[in-house]
MDAnalysis code that builds the backbone (N, CA, C; Angstrom):
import MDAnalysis as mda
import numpy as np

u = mda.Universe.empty(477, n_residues=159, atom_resindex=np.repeat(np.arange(159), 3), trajectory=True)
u.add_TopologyAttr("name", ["N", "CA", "C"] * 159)
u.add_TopologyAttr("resid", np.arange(1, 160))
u.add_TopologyAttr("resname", ["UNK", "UNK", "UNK", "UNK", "UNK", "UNK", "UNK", "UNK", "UNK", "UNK", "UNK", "UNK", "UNK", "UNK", "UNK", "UNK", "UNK", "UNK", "UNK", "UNK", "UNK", "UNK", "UNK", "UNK", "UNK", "UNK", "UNK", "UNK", "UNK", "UNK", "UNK", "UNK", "UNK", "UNK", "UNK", "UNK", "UNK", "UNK", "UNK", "UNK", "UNK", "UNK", "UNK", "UNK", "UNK", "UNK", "UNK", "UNK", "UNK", "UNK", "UNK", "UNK", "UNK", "UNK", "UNK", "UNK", "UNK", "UNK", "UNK", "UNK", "UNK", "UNK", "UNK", "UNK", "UNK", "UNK", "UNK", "UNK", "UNK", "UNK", "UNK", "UNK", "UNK", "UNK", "UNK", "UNK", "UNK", "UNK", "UNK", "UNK", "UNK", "UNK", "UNK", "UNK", "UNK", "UNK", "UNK", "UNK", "UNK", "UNK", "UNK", "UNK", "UNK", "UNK", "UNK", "UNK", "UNK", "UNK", "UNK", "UNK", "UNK", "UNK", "UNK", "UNK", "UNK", "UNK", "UNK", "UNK", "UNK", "UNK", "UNK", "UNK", "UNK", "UNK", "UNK", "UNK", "UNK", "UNK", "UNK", "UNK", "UNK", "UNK", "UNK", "UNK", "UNK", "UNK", "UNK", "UNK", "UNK", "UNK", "UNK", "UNK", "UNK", "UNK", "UNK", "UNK", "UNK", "UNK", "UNK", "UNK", "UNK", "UNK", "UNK", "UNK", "UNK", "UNK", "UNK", "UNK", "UNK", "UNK", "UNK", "UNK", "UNK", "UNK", "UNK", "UNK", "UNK", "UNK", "UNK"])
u.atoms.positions = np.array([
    [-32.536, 20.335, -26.470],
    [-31.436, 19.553, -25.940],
    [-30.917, 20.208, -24.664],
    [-30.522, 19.494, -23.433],
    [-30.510, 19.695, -22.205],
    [-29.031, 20.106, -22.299],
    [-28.169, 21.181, -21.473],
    [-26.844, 21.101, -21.844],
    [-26.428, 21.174, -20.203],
    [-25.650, 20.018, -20.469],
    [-24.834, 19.501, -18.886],
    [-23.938, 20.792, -18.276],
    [-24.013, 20.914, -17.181],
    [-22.656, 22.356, -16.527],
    [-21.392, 21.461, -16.396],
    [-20.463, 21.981, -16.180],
    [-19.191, 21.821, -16.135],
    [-19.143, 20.571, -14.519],
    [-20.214, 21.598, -13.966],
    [-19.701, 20.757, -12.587],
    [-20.456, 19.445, -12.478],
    [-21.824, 19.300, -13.001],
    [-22.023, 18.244, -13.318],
    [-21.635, 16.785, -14.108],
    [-20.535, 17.238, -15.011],
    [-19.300, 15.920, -15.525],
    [-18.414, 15.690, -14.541],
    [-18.188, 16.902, -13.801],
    [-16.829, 16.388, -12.842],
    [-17.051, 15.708, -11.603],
    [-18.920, 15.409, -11.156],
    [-19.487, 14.755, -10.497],
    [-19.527, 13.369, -10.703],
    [-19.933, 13.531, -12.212],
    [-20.155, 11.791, -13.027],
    [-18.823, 11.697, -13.271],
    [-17.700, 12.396, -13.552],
    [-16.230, 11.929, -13.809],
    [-15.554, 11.404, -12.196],
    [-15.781, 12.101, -10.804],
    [-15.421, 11.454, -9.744],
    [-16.167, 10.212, -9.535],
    [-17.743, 9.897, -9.694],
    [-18.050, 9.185, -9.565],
    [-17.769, 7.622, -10.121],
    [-17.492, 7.951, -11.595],
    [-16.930, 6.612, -12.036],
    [-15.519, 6.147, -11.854],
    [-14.934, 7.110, -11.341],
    [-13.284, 7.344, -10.742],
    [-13.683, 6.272, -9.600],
    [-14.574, 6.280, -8.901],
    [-14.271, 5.978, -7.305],
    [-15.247, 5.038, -7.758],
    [-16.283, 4.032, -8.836],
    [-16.508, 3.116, -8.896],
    [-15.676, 2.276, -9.719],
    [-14.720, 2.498, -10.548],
    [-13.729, 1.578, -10.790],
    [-12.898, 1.420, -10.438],
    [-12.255, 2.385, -9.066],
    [-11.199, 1.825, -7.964],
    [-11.750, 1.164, -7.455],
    [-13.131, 1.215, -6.823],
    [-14.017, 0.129, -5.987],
    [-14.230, -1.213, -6.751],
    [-14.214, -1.307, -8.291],
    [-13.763, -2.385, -8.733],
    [-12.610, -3.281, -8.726],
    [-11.646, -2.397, -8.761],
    [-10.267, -2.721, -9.018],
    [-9.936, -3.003, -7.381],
    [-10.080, -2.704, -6.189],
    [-10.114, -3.296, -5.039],
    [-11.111, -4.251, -4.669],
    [-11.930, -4.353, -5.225],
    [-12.959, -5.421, -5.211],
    [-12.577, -6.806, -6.179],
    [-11.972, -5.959, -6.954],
    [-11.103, -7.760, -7.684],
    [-9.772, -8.160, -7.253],
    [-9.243, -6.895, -6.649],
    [-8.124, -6.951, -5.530],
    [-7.842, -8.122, -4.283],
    [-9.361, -8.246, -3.795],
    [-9.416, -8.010, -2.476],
    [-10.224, -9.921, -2.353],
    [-11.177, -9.823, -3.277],
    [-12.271, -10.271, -3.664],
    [-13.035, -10.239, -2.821],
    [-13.244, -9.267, -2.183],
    [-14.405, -8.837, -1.171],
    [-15.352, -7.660, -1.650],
    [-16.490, -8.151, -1.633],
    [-17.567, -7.208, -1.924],
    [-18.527, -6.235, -0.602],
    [-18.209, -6.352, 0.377],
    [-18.745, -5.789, 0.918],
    [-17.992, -3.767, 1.067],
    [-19.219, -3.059, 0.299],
    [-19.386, -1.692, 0.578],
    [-17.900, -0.842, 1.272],
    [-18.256, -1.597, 2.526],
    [-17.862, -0.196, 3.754],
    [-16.640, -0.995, 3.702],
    [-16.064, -1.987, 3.912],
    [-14.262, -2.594, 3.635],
    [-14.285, -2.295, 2.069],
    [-14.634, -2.121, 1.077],
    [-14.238, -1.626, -0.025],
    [-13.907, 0.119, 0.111],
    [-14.297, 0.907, 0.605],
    [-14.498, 2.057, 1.208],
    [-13.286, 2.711, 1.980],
    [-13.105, 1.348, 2.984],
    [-12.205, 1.528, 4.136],
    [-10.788, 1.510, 3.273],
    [-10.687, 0.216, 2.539],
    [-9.617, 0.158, 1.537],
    [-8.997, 1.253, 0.904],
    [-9.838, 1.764, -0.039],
    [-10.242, 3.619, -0.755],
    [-9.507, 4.118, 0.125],
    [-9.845, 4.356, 1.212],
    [-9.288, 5.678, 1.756],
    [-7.830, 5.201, 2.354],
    [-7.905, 4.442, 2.823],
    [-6.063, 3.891, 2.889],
    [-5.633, 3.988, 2.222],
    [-5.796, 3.446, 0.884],
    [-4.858, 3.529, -0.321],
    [-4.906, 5.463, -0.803],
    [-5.606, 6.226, -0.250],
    [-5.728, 7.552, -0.126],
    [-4.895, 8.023, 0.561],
    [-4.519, 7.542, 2.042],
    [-3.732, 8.207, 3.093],
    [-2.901, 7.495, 3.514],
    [-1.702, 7.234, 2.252],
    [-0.900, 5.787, 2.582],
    [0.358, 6.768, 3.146],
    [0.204, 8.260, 2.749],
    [1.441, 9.161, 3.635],
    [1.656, 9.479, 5.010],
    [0.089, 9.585, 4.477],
    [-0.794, 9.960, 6.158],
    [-1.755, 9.343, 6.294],
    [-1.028, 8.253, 7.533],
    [-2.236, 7.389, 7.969],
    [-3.019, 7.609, 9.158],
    [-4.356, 7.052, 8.682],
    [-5.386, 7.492, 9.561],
    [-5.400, 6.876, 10.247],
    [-5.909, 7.075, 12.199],
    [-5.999, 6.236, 13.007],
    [-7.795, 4.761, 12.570],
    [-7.732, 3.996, 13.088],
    [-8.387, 3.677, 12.870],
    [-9.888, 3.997, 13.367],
    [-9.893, 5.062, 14.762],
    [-11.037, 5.824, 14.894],
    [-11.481, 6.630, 13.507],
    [-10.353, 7.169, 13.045],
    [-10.933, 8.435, 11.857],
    [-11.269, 7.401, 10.808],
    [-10.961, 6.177, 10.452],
    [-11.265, 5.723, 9.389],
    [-12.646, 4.950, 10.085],
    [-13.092, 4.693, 10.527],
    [-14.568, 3.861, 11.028],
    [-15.452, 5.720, 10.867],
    [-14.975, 6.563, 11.063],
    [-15.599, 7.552, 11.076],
    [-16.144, 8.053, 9.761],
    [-14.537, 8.282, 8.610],
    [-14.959, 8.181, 7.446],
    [-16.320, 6.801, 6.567],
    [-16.015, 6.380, 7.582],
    [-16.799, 5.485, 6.265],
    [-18.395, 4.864, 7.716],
    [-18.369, 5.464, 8.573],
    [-20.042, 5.424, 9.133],
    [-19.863, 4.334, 10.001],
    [-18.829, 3.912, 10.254],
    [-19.102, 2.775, 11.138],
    [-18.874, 3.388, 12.760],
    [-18.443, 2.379, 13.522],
    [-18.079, 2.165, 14.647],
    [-16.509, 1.653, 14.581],
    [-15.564, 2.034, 15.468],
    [-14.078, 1.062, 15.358],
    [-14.715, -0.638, 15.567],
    [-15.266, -0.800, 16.429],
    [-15.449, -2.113, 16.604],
    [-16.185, -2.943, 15.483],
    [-17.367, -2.233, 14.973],
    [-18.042, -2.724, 14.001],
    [-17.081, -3.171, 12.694],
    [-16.251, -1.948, 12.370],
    [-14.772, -2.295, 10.784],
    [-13.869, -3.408, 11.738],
    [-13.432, -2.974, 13.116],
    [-12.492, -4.058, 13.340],
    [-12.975, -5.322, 13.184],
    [-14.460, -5.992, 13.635],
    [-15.143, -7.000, 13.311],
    [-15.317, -7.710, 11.512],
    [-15.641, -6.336, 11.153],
    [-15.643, -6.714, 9.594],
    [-14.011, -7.197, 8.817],
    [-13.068, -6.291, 9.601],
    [-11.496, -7.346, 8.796],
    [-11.378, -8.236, 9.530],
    [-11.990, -8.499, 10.400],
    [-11.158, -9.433, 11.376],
    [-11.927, -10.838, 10.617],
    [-13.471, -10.733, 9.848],
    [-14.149, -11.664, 9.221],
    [-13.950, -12.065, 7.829],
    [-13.331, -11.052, 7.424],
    [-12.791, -10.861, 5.810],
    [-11.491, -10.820, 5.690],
    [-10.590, -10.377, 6.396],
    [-9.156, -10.784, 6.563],
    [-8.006, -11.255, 7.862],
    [-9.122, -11.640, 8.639],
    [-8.521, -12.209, 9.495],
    [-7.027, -11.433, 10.528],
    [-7.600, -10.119, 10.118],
    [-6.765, -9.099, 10.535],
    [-7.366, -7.910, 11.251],
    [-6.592, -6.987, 11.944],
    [-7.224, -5.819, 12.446],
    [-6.707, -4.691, 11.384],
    [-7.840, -3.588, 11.186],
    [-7.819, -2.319, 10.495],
    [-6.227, -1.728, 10.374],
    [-5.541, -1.822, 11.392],
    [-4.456, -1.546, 11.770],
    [-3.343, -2.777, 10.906],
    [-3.360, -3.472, 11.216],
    [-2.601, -4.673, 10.534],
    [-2.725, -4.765, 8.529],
    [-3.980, -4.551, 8.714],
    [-4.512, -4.532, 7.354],
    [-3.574, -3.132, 6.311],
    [-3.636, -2.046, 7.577],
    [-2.976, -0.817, 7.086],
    [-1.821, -0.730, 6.588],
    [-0.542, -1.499, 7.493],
    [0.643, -1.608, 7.836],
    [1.110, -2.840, 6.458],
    [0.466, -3.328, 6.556],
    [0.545, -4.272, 5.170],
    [0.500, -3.733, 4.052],
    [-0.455, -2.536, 3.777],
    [-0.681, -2.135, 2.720],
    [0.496, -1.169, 2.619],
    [0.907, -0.636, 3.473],
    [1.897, 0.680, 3.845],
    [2.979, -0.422, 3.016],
    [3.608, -1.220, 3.598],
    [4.906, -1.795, 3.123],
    [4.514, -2.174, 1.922],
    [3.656, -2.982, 1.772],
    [3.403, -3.450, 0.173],
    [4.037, -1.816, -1.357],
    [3.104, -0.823, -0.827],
    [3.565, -0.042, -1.000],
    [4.854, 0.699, -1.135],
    [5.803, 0.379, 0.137],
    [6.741, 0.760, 0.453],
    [7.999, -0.035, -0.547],
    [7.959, -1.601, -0.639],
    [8.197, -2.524, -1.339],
    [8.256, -2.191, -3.239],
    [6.969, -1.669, -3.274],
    [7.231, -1.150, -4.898],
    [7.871, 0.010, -5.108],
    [7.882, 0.903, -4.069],
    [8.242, 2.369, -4.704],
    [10.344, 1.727, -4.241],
    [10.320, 0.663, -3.546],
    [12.305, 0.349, -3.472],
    [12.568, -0.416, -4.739],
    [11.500, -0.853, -5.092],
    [11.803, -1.965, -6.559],
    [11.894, -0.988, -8.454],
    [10.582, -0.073, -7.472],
    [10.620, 0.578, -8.916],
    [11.490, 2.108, -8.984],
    [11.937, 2.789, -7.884],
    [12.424, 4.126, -8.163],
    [13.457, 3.878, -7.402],
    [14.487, 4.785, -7.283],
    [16.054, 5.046, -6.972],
    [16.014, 5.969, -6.027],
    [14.454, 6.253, -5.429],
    [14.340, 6.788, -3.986],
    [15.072, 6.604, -2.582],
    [15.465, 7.278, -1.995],
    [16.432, 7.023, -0.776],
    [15.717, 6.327, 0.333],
    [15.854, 5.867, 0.722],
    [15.300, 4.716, 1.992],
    [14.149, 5.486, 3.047],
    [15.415, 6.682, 3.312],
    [13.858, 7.956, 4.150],
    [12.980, 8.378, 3.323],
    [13.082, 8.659, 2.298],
    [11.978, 8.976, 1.492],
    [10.931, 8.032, 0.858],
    [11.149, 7.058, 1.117],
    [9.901, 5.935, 0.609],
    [9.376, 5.756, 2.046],
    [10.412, 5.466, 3.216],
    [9.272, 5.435, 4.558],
    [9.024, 6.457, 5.154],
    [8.941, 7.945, 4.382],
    [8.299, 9.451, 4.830],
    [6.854, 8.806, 3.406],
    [7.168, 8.582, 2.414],
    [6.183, 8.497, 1.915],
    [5.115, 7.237, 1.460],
    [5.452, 6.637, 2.470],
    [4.694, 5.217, 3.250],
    [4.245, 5.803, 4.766],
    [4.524, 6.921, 5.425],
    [3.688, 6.361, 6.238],
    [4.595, 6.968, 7.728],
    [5.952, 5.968, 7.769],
    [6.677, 5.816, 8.447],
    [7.592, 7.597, 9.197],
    [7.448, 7.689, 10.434],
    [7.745, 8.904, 10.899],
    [9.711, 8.755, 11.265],
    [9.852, 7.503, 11.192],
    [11.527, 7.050, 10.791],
    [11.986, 6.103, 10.572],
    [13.480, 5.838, 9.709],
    [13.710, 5.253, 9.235],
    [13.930, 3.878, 9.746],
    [14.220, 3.993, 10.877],
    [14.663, 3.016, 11.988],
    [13.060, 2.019, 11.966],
    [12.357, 2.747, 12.559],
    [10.967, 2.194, 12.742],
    [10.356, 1.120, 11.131],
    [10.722, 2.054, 10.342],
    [10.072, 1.621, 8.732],
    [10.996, -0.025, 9.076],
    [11.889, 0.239, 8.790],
    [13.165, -0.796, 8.695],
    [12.619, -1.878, 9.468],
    [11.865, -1.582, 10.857],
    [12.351, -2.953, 11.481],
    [10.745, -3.391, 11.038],
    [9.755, -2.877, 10.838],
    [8.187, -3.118, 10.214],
    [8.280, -3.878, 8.817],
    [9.045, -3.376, 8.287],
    [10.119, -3.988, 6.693],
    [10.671, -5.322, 7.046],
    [11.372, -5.601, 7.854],
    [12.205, -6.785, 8.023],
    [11.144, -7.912, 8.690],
    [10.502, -7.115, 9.577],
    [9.478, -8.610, 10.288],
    [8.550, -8.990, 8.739],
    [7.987, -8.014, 7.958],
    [7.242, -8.439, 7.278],
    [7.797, -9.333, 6.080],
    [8.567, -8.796, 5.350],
    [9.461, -9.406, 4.414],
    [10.745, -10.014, 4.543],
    [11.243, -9.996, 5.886],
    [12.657, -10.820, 6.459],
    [13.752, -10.490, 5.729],
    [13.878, -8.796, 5.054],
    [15.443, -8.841, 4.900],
    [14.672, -7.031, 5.058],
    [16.047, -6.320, 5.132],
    [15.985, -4.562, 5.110],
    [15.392, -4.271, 3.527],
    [15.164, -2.935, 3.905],
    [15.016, -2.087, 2.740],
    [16.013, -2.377, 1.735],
    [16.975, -1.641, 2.472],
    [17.793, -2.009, 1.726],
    [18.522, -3.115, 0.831],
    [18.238, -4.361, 1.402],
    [18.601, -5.571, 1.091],
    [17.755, -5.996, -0.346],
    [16.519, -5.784, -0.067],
    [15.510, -5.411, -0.997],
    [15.976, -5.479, -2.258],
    [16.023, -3.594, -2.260],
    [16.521, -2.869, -3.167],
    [17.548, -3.607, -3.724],
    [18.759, -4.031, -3.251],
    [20.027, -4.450, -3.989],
    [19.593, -6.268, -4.375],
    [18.988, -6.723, -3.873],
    [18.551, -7.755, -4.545],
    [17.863, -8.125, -5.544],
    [16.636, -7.217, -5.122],
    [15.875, -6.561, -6.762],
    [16.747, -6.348, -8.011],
    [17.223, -5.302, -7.233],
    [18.087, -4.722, -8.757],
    [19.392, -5.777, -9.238],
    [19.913, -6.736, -8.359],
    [20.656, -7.598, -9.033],
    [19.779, -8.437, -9.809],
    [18.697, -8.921, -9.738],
    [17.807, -9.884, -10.332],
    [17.334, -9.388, -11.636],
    [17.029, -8.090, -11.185],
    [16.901, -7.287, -12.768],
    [17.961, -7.143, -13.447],
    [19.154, -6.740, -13.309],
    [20.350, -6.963, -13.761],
    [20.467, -8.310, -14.677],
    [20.597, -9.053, -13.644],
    [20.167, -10.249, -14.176],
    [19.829, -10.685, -15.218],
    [18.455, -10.400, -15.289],
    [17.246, -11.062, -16.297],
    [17.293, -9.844, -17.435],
    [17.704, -8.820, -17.590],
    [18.026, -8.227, -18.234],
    [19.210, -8.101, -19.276],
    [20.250, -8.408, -18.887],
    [21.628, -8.535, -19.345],
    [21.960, -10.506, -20.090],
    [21.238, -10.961, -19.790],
    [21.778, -12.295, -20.069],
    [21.945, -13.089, -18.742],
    [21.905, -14.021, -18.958],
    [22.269, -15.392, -17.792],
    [23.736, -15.155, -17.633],
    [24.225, -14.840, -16.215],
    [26.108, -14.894, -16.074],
    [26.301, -13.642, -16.119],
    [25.778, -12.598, -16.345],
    [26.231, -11.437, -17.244],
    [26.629, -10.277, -16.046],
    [25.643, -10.149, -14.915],
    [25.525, -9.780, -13.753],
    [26.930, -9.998, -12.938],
    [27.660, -8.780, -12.303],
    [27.812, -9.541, -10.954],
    [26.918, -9.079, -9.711],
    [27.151, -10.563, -9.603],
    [25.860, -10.400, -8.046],
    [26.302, -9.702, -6.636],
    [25.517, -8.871, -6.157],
    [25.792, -8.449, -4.564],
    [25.931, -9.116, -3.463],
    [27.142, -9.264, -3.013],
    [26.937, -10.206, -1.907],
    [26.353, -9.305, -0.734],
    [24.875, -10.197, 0.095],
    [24.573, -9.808, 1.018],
    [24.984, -10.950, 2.215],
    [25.586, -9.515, 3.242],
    [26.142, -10.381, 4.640],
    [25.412, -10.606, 5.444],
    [25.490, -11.633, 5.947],
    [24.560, -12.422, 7.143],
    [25.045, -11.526, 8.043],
    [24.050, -11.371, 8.959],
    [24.513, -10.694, 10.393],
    [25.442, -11.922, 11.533],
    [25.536, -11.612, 11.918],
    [26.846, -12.594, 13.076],
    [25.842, -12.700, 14.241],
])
């Protein structure tokens, strides 16, 4: 009987690690092609620290133009756009699900300040972080406590 080394499971243990994220972004995404499944991977890798889109065509063997061609055919977006989406999407769950401070979800999205996160936040989803957050959590309030049970936050229109 053949006896496996240590480092040889932790080969087949990364390996099936990084073929059922490649699943799970592949049913994500519903795109099967390889190198945008890949490209995906490593974004969702360096969602603190994001890669330019030279280093990511690099990581994964392409050319910038060749990946920019490939989202631009599969999502109708550039590498960059594709990123920034994923960054807030991101950014969006960690205000819904934790009691994290506003700089600290856009230090750990990505964002080098708060100002910047905020206004990338508002074009994409049309209200602040913050607004977010307190709307979320009234809704959970909400649906949690009973119908009526809540009082609700009033958010002010800007003038």
């Amino acid at each position: 009987m053949r006896t496996r080394s240590p480092r040889s499971r932790f080969t087949r243990t990364c390996a099936q690690a990084r073929s059922a994220q490649r699943h799970d972004i592949e049913a994500r995404t519903g795109i099967s092609n390889a190198k945008i499944l890949d490209a995906i991977r490593i974004m969702d890798l360096h969602i603190e620290d994001p890669l330019s889109c030279q280093q990511l065509a690099m990581t994964v063997n392409l050319s910038p133009r060749q990946l920019e061609r490939l989202f631009r055919r599969h999502f109708n977006c550039t590498p960059g756009q594709y990123y920034l989406r994923l960054r807030l999407e991101t950014a969006r769950d960690l205000l819904r699900r934790t009691s994290r401070p506003v700089l600290d979800v856009a230090l750990a999205c990505g964002f080098a300040s708060t100002s910047h996160f905020t206004k990338c936040y508002r074009e994409r989803f049309l209200c602040t972080p913050t607004e977010e957050r307190q709307s979320y959590q009234w809704a959970n309030t909400k649906s949690t406590s009973g119908v009526g049970t809540a009082t609700p936050m009033r958010l002010v229109a800007k003038s």
